[in-house]
C-alpha positions as a printed Julia matrix, in Angstrom:
279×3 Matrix{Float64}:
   0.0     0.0    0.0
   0.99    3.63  -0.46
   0.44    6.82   1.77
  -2.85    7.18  -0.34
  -3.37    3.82  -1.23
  -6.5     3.65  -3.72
  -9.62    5.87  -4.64
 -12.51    3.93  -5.99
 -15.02    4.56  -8.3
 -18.07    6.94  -7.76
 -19.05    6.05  -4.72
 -22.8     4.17  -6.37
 -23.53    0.23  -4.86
 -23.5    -2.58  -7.69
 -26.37   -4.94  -8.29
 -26.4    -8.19  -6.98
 -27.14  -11.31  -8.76
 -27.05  -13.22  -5.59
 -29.95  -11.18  -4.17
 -32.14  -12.11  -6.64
 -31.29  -15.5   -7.27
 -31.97  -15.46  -3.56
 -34.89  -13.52  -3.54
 -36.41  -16.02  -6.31
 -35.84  -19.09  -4.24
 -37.84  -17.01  -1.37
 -40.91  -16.29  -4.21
 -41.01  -20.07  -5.24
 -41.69  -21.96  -1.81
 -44.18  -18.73  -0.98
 -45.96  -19.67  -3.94
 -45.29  -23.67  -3.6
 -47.2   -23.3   -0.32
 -49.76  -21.24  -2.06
 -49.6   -17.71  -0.22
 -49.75  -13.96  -1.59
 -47.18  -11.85  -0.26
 -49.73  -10.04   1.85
 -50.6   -13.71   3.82
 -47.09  -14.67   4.03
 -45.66  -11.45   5.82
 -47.07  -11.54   9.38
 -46.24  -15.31   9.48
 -42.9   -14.51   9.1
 -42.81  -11.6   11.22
 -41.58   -8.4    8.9
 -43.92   -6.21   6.36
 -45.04   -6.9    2.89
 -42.64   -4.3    1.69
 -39.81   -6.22   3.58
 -40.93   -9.2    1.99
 -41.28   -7.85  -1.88
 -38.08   -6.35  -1.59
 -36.12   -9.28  -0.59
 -38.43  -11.29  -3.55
 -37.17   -9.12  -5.72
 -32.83   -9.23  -4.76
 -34.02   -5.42  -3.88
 -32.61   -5.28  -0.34
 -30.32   -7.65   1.9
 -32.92  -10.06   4.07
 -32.94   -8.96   8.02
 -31.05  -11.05  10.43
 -33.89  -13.67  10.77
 -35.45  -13.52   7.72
 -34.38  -16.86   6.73
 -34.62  -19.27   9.44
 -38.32  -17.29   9.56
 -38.62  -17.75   5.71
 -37.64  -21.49   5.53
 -39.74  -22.6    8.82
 -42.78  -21.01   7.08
 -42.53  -22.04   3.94
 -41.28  -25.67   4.74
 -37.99  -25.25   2.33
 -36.04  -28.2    4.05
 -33.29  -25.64   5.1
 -33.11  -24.08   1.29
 -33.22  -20.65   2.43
 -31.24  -21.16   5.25
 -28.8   -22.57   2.87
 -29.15  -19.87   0.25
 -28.48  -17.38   2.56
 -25.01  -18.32   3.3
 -23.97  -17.49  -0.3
 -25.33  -13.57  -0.17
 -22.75  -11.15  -1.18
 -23.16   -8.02   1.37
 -21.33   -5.8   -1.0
 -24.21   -4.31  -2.81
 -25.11   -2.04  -0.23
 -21.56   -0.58   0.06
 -19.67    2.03  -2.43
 -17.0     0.24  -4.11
 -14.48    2.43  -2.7
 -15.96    2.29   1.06
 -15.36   -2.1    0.4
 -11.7    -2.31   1.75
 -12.44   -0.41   4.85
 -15.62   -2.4    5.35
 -13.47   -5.35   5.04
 -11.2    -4.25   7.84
 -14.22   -3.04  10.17
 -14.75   -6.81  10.73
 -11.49   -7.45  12.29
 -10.42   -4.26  14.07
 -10.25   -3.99  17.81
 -10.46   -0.27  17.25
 -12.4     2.75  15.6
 -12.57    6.05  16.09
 -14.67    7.96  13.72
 -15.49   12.16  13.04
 -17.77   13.3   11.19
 -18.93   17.09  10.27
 -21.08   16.16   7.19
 -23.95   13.51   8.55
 -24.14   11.2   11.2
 -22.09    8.47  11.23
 -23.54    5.69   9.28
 -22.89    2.76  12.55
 -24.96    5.56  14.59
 -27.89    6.31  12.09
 -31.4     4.8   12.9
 -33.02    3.79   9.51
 -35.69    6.66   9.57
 -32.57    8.55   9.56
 -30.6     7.0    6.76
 -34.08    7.09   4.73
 -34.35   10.76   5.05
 -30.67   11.89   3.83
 -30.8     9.49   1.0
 -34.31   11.62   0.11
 -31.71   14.53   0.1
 -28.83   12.41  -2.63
 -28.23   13.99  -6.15
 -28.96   12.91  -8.34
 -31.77   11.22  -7.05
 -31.26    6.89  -6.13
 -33.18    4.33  -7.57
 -35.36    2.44  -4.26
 -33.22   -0.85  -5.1
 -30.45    1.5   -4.17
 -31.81    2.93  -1.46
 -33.01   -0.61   0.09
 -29.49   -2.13  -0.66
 -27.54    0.29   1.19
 -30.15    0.31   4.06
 -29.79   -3.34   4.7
 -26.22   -3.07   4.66
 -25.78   -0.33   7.24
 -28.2    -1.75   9.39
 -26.27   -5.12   8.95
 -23.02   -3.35   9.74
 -24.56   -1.35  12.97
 -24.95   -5.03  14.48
 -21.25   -5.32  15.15
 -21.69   -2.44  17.91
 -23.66   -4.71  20.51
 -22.09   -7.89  19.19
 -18.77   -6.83  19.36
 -18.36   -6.27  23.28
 -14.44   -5.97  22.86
 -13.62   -4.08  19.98
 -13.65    0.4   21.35
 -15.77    2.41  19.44
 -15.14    5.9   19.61
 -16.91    9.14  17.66
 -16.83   12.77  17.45
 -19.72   14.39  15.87
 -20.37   18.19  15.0
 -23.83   19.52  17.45
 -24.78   20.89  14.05
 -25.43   17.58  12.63
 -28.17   17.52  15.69
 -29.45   21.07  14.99
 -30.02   20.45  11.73
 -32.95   18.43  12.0
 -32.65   16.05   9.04
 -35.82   14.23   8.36
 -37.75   16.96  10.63
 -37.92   16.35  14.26
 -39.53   12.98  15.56
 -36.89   11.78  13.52
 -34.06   13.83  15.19
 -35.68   12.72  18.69
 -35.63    9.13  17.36
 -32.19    9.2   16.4
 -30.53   11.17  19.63
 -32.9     8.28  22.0
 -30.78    5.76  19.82
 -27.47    7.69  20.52
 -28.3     7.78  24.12
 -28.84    4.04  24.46
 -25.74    2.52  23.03
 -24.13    5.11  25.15
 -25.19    3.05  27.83
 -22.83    0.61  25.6
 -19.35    0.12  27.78
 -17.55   -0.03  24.63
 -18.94    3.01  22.82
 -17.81    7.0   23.57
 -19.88    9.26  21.62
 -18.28   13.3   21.88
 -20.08   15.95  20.46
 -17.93   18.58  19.07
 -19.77   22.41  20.52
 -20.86   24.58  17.67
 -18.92   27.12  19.36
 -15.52   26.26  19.41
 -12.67   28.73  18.59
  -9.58   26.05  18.43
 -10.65   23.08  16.03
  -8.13   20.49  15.1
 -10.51   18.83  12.28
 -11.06   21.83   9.58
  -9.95   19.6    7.1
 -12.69   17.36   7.0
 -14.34   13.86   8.75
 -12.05   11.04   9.66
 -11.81    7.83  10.28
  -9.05    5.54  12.42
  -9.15    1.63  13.04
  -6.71   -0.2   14.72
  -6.39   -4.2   13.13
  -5.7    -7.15  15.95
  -1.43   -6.55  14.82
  -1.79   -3.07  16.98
  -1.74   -1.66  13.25
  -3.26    1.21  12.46
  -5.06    3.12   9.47
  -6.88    6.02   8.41
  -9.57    6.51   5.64
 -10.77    9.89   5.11
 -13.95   10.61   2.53
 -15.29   13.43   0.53
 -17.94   14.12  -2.46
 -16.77   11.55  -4.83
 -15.02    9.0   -2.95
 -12.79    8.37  -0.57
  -8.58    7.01  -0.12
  -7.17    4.37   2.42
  -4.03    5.62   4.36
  -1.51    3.16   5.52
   1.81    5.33   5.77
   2.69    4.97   9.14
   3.96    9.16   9.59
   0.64    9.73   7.67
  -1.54    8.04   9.99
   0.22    9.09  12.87
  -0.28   12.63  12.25
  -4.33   11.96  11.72
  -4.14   10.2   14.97
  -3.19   13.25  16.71
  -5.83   15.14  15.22
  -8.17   13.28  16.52
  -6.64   13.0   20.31
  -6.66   16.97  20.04
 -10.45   16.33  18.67
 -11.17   14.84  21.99
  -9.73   17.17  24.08
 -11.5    19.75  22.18
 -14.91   18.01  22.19
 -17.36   18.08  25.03
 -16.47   14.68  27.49
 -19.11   12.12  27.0
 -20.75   12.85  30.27
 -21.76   16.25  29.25
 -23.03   15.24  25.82
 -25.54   13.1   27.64
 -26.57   16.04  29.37
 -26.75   17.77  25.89
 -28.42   15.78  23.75
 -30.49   15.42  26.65
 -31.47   19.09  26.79
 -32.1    18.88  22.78
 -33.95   15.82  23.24
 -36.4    17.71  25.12
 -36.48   20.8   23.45
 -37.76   18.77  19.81
């Protein structure tokens, strides 16, 4: 790897033929056992729109979907089995893939963000309304692929007791209101609870702040199980993997100086608690 090791592409999710080869086998045993969509859904536990989209390789199926699928439809296991096979990539920008890839294994990461809310802290009303904001505008297969797949990804925050997560994020990003407010109370009562979370620190950075070590832009840090650590930094197009040891070192002191700067997470429980009650 170099100091910048690779951009990729334009930042849009690829189709997945898995999905729908997936999604098909789901459609046949409905149909072998002779329900509509609309019968089938509550007896699997998740919405008709949950079910046509995963029918038609339009979004990743939830966690339970197939064990829930197969029992219901008597598939011998079939789902179950088909469900192994599912690429997860769809969801993702081709250039986010290699940090995704690393997420899995680090024992650290430290994220700041100025732009949006992290996407591992985002509840899905949330991640519904900025992608009403994208331009040009996504198709809904889009928009239900990369759904699945943060939601998929957020799992690793509860599941993964051991690994630190740490975040810095701008009180503007609160402020702003995205998606109007019952989604902005939604989202800081999610924020709130996995700060209950041993292994999670969430900082918010005051809008007033005169010294600010992160004017050049959001930031991300993850340490790998080697005590190796790199940086990936994003912006309108893409986004670049840093490896360079001197390189990452001095984005690692940005964000130490980030923390110091930012309000302790004691005191951004009392904030978001005040803004909480003032939506």
């Amino acid at each position: 790897m170099t100091d910048y090791d690779e951009r990729w592409g334009s930042g849009e999710p690829e189709s997945s033929d898995s999905l729908r080869e997936f999604g098909s086998i789901v459609q046949s045993f409905r149909e072998h056992r002779g329900f509509t969509q609309e019968q089938a859904a509550p007896l699997i536990g998740y919405s008709p729109h949950t079910l046509r989209s995963v029918e038609q390789g339009r979004r990743f199926p939830p966690h339970d979907f197939p064990r829930r699928a197969d029992a219901t439809f008597m598939a011998f296991n079939t789902i179950i089995k088909a469900a192994r096979y599912l690429s997860r990539n769809p969801g993702l920008a081709a250039w986010f893939r290699m940090w995704a890839r690393m997420e899995r294994e680090a024992i650290s990461l430290c994220t700041y963000e100025c732009r949006i809310v992290p996407g591992l802290l985002q509840t899905e009303a949330y991640m519904r309304a900025s992608f009403q904001s994208s331009v040009p505008p996504q198709s809904d297969a889009r928009v239900e692929a990369q759904i699945a797949t943060r939601l998929d990804r957020q799992r690793m925050l509860r599941e993964r007791q051991e690994t630190a997560f740490s975040f810095i994020v701008e009180e503007a990003l609160f402020l702003r209101r995205t998606g109007g407010a019952d989604v902005t109370r939604e989202l800081i009562e999610s924020v709130l609870d996995l700060m209950n979370l041993r292994n999670i620190d969430v900082q918010v950075m005051p809008l007033v702040r005169e010294n600010h070590s992160g004017l050049d832009g959001p930031l991300q840090l993850l340490e790998t199980p080697d005590s190796v650590w790199y940086a990936y930094c994003e912006g309108q197009r893409g986004g670049f993997l840093v490896s360079d040891a001197k390189e990452v070192s001095v984005l690692q002191l940005r964000y130490a100086r980030m923390r110091s700067q930012a309000l302790t997470p004691e005191d951004t429980v009392s904030l978001l608690t005040q803004m909480r009650g003032a939506l």
